[in-house]
Each structure stands twice: as C-alpha cells, then as structure tokens.
C-alpha positions in Angstrom: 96.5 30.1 160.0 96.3 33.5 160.0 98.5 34.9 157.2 97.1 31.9 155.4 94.0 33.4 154.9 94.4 36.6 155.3 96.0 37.4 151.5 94.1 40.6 150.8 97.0 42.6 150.8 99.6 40.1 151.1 101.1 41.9 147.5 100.2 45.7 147.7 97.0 46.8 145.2 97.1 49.4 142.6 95.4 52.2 143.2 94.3 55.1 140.4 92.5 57.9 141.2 90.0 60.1 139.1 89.8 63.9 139.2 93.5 63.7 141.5 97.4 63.6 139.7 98.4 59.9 140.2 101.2 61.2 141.9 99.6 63.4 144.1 97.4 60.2 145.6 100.5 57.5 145.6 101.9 60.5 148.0 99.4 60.7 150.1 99.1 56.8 150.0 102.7 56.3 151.2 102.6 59.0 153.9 100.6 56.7 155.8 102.1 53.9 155.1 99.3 52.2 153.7 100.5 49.3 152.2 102.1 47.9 155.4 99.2 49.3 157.9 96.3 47.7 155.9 98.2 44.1 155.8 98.5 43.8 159.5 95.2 45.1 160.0 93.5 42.2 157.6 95.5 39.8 159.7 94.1 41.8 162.9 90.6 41.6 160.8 90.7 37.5 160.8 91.1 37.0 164.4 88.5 39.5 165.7 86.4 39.8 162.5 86.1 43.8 163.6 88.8 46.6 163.1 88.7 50.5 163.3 91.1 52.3 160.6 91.7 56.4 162.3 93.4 59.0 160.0 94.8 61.1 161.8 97.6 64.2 160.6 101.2 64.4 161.4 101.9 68.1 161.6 105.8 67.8 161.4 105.4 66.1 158.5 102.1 68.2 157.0 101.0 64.7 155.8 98.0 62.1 157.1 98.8 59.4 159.2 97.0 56.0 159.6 96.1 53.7 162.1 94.6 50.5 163.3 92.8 50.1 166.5 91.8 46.6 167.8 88.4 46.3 169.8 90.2 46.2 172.9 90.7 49.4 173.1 87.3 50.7 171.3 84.3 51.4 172.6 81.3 52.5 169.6 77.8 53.6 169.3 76.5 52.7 166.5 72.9 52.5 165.2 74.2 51.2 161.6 77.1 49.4 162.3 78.6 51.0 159.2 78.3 54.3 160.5 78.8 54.4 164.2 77.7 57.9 165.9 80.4 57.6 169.2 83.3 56.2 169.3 86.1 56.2 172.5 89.3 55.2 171.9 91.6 54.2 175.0 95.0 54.9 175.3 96.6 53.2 178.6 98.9 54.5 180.6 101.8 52.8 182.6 100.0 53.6 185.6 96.3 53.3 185.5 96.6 57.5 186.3 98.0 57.6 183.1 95.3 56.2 181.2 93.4 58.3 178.6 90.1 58.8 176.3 89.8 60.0 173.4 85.6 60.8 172.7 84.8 61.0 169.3 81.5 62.3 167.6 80.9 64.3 164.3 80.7 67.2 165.4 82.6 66.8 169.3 86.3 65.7 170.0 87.1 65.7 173.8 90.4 64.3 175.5 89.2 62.5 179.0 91.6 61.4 182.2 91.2 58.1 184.1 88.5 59.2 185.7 86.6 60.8 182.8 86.9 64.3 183.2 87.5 66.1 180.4 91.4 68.0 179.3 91.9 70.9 177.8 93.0 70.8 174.6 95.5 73.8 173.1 93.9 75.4 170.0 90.8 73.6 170.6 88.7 75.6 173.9 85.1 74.5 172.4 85.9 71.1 172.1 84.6 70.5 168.3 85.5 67.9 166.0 87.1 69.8 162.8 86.9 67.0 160.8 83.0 67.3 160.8 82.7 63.8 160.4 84.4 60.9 162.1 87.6 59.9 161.4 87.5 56.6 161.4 87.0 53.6 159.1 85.4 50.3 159.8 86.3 47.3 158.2 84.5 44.0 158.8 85.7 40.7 158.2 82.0 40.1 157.0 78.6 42.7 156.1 77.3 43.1 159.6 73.6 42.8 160.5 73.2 44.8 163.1 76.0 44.3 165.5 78.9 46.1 165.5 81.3 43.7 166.8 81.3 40.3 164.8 81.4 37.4 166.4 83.9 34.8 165.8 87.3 34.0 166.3 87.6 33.0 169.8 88.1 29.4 168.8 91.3 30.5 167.6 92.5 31.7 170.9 91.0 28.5 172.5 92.5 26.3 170.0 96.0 28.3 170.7 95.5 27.7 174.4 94.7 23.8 174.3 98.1 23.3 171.8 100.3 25.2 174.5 99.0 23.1 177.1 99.5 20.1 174.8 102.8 21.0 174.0 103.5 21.0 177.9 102.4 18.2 178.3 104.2 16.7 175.6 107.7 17.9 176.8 106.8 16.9 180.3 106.3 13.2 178.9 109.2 13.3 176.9 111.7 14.4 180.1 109.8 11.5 182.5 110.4 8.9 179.2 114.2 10.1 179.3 114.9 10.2 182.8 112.6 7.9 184.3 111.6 8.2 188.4 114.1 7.3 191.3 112.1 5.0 193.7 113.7 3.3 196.3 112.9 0.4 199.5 113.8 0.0 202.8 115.1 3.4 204.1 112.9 6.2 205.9 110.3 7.8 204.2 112.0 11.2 205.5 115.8 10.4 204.3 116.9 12.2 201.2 119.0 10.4 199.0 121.8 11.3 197.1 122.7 10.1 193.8 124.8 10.7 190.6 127.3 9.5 188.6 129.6 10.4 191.2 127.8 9.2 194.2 127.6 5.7 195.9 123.9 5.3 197.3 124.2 3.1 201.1 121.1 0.6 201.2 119.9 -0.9 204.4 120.4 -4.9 204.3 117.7 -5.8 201.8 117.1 -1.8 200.5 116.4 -1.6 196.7 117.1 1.3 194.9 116.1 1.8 190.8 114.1 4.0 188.2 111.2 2.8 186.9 109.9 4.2 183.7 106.4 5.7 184.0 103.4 5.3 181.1 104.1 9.0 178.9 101.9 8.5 176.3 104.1 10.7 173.9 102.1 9.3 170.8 98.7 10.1 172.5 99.5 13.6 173.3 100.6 13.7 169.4 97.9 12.4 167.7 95.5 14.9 169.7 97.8 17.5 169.0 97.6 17.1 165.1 93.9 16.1 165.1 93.1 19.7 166.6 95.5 21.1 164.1 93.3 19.5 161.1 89.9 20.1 162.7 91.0 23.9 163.0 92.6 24.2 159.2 89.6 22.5 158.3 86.8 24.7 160.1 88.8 27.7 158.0 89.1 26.5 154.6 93.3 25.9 155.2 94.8 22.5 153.9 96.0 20.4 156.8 99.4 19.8 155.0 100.2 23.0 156.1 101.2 21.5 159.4 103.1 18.1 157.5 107.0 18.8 157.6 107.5 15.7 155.4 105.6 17.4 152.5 107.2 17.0 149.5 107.8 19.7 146.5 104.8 20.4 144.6 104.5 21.9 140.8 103.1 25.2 140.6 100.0 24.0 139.4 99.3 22.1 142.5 100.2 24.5 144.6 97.1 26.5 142.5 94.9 23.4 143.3 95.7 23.4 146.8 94.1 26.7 147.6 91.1 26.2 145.8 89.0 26.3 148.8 90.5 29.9 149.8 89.4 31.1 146.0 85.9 32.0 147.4 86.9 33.5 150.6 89.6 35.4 149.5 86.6 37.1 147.0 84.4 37.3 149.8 87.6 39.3 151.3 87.8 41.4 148.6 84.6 42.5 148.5 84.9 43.7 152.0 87.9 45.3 151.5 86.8 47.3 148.5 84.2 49.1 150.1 86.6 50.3 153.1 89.1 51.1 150.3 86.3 53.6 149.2 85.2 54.7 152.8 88.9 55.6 153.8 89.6 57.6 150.5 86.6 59.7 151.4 87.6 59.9 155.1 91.1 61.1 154.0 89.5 63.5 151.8 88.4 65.5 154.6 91.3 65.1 157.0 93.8 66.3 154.3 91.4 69.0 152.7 90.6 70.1 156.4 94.9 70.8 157.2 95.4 71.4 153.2 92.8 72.8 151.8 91.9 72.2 147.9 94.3 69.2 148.0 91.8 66.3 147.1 89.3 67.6 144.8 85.6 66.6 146.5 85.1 65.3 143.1 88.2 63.0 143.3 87.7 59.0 143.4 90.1 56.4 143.8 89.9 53.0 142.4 91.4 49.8 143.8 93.2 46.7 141.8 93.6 44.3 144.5 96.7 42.0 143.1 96.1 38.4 141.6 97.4 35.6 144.0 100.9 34.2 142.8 101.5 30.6 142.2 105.0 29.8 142.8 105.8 28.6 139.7 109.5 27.8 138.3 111.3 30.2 136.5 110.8 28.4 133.2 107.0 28.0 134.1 107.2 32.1 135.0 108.3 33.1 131.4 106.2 30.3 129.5 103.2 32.3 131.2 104.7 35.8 130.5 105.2 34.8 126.9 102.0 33.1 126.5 100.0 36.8 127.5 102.4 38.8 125.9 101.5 36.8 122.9 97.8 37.2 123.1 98.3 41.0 123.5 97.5 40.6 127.5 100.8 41.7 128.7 103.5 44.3 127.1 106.7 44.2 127.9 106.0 46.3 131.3 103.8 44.0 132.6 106.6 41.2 131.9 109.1 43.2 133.6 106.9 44.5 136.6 106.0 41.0 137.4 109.4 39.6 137.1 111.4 42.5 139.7 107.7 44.1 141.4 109.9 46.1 144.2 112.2 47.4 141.2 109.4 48.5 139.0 106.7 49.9 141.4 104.7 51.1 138.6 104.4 51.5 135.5 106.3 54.6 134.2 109.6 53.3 136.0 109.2 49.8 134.2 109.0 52.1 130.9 111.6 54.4 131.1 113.9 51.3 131.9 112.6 49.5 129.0 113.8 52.6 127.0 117.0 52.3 128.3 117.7 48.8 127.9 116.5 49.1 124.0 118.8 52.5 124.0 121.6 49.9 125.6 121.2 47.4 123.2 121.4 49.6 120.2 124.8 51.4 121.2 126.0 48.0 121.8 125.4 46.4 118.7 126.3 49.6 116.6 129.7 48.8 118.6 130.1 45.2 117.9 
C-alpha cells in the first residue's frame, strides 16, 4: 500500500542548478546519497504524514551527509510548523544509560545524557550552533495548519494489526479443519490417552473413541480478510486488484487507466516535495559553505524534474512511443537512449558521447564492408 502510493521518487528526479557547475551539485547530491534516502523517507512520509530530513557532515569524507528521522524519536517547537525554533533528537542507547539528546536551536547545539544534563562537546566549549540556522528539513505529507505533527495514518497500523490477527485465526481454523479434535467416552476424565498410527487405544466395555470435526469458518475469516483489504485500498485511492493473485495480464494502456485515481495525489505529492527540494538545497548550502567555504554560491538555486510515471508497456509499444516524440521533435536520440538503458545513461552527456561512438562505430564498419 505503501510503495503504491508513495512514487515520488520511485525513479530518481533530475536536478539542475543555477549559479553552481552541474557537476559540482550532482557531487554533492550523491554524497548524501540522496536519491536512495529521499525514497524511503516518502515511504516513511505516507505512514506518519510527518518526517525530519538533518544534514549533517562526514568529516572523513569532507562531504554532507543526510538523514531521515521518524517522529519517534523527535521532539519540536514550532510556532510555524514550517519553521520549527527547537528541535531534540533522541538517540537510544542499549541501556537506557546510554540514551542520548541531541538539543537543537539556531543559534545553540547541546549534547544531553539520560538524564538531561548536558556533555561536553570537543571543539565546541560555548555550546553554539555553527550552522546559524537549523539543520533540518521538514517535509509534510500535506501543507500543515498549525500542527506540526499530521495526523493520519494510524489506520494503517490498525488495519495491519486486525489482518495479523486474521491470519491467525485463519491458520488456526485451517489446522482444527485438517486434524479434527480427539473426544472420547467412558474412561476417567483424568486418564491420558495415547494414540497414533502406531498405538492401539484400550476402551472400557461400551468406551467410544473418535474425532469430530469442529465448525472453522475458513471462508468467513476470508471474506473479512479481503473486505478490510478493499475498504483500506479504497480509503487511499489504491485499486483492490492489487491484492487479486488471479489477475490477468493487462496492456500498457490499462495499466495507465488503473492508476488514474493516484494521478491527483501523486501531484498533490509533488507539490509537497518540491518545496522541501528547495528548503534542503538551501539547508545544504550552509552546512557545506559552513565546512567549505565559497562552495555553493549564496546565489546558487537548484531546480527539480521529478520523473514521469512509467507504464509498463511492451517493447514494441516502448519504441512506437519513442519514435512517435522523436518524430514530433520531442525526444532526440538521447532521450530515446536514456529512456531505454536509464542506469547506463544517467544523464545526458554520457548518452551523447555514446551516441558518438556508436555513429563513429557504424561508419568504420561500413567503410569495412
């Protein structure tokens, strides 16, 4: 359900940047691991509608790290929920001695024990924040009124809970359907029998001895099992097939028709994730600038092209559709080529310079034939 609707960066976006080498900013980018950190966090993002994004720097590496934080280990301030003032990030501990605090503010950074006394920090005695700012990044699942934390999402969990049950159940029926229950008349109440293929069971003169097959209402527990299934996929926009094994193959284009319904909120998505795009550029402005200074121009901007959702089509559906843009001037050869091998051809000056080479390749071979 999850990874069904959370398709934000389910193919990685391309970023530019302005007043910054490209090269410079994909660098930076894939130092953090970006990519891979912002799709778990907009799968985090769906089931608790409220995430934290921290940059933080890697000083073995000289390069900015990035993380995601979950609310159950935040605690904020926050007057404008898109600007929170405090915020305490805990860090457990195998014992609860262990346990840690990190205390955020613009201008204060401390590092508090279990108990909430604050640790002294090496090349840091006055306890100041040298970022000047906070740095950390909300992202919400939706614009927030004046609430930090989002509400929403529990029903999940719930939901979770009552199929785990019902699936317990279910197996439980299933095992007392297969095996039935041993009953037996006329001997004590306290004598233990024992039986097996092996075994001969002694009766008393007129003892009975048998298993009787108890009412498992497998195809109950089923049918409330699938209807919570489609009342959840339902309440988030997700097609109940998802959950029908029997479905058959579909064509590509109603595959597109199918998620119809998840055109809107993946925009919605979108939207949200554009302005944290722009908030974390800014944020790792300063962290990078504060350890590298004149690295990021303050000028610099970044802009984001979240990727197009891809229809599994056919392969002859594929190139009918790369032909048809290339034809109306939509696509070059690049695109075509980026599109068809994306993790061979990253971007677009690799997809060129092999272009070059295969029309270099073709040429020598021809000249030879």
């Amino acid at each position: 359900m999850v990874d069904k609707r959370a398709s934000t960066y389910r193919l990685a976006p391309r970023r530019t940047f302005t007043g910054l080498d490209q090269s410079t900013g994909d660098q930076l980018y894939r130092a953090m691991n970006a990519d891979a950190v912002l799709k778990k966090a907009s799968r985090y993002l769906e089931l608790s509608k409220t995430v934290m994004l921290q940059v933080g720097w890697d000083d073995a590496a000289g390069m900015p790290t990035l993380h995601v934080l979950t609310p159950n280990v935040l605690d904020v301030v926050a007057t404008n929920p898109e600007h929170p003032s405090r915020v305490i990030v805990t860090y457990p501990g195998e014992r609860s001695d262990d346990t840690t605090f990190a205390d955020w503010t613009p201008t204060g950074f401390k590092l508090l024990n279990d108990r909430g006394a604050a640790k002294r920090i090496d090349g840091n005695p006055g306890n100041s924040n040298p970022y000047g700012r906070l740095p950390f990044v909300p992202w919400f699942d939706r614009l927030p009124d004046d609430k930090f934390w989002l509400p929403g999402g529990d029903d999940l969990f719930e939901a979770q809970d009552a199929l785990n049950i019902g699936l317990a159940n279910l197996w439980r029926a299933v095992e007392c359907q297969a095996h039935g229950q041993a009953w037996a008349s006329g001997i004590s109440a306290n004598e233990v029998l024992q039986f097996g293929p092996d075994r001969a069971i002694a009766l008393p003169q007129g003892g009975q001895f048998g298993f009787a097959t108890p009412n498992a209402p497998i195809g109950s527990i089923l049918e409330a099992l699938e209807f919570l299934l489609r009342q959840i996929a339902a309440t988030y926009g997700v097609g109940s097939d998802i959950f029908d094994l029997s479905k058959v193959a579909e064509s590509g284009s109603a595959k597109h028709a199918g998620r119809l319904d998840l055109k809107e909120v993946r925009q919605d998505q979108i939207a949200q994730a554009r302005t944290m795009e722009t908030r974390l550029f800014e944020t790792l402005k300063v962290v990078v600038n504060t350890h590298r200074p004149g690295t990021i121009p303050d000028a610099a901007l970044i802009g984001v092209d979240f990727a197009e959702q891809q229809d599994q089509l056919s392969e002859a559906e594929h190139l009918s559709n790369a032909q048809i843009k290339s034809d109306l001037g939509i696509w070059s050869p690049v695109d075509v080529l980026m599109s068809i091998n994306p993790d061979g051809f990253p971007d677009r000056d690799v997809a060129y310079r092999e272009l070059l080479r295969r029309r270099d390749e073709a040429g020598d071979l021809a000249i030879q034939l």
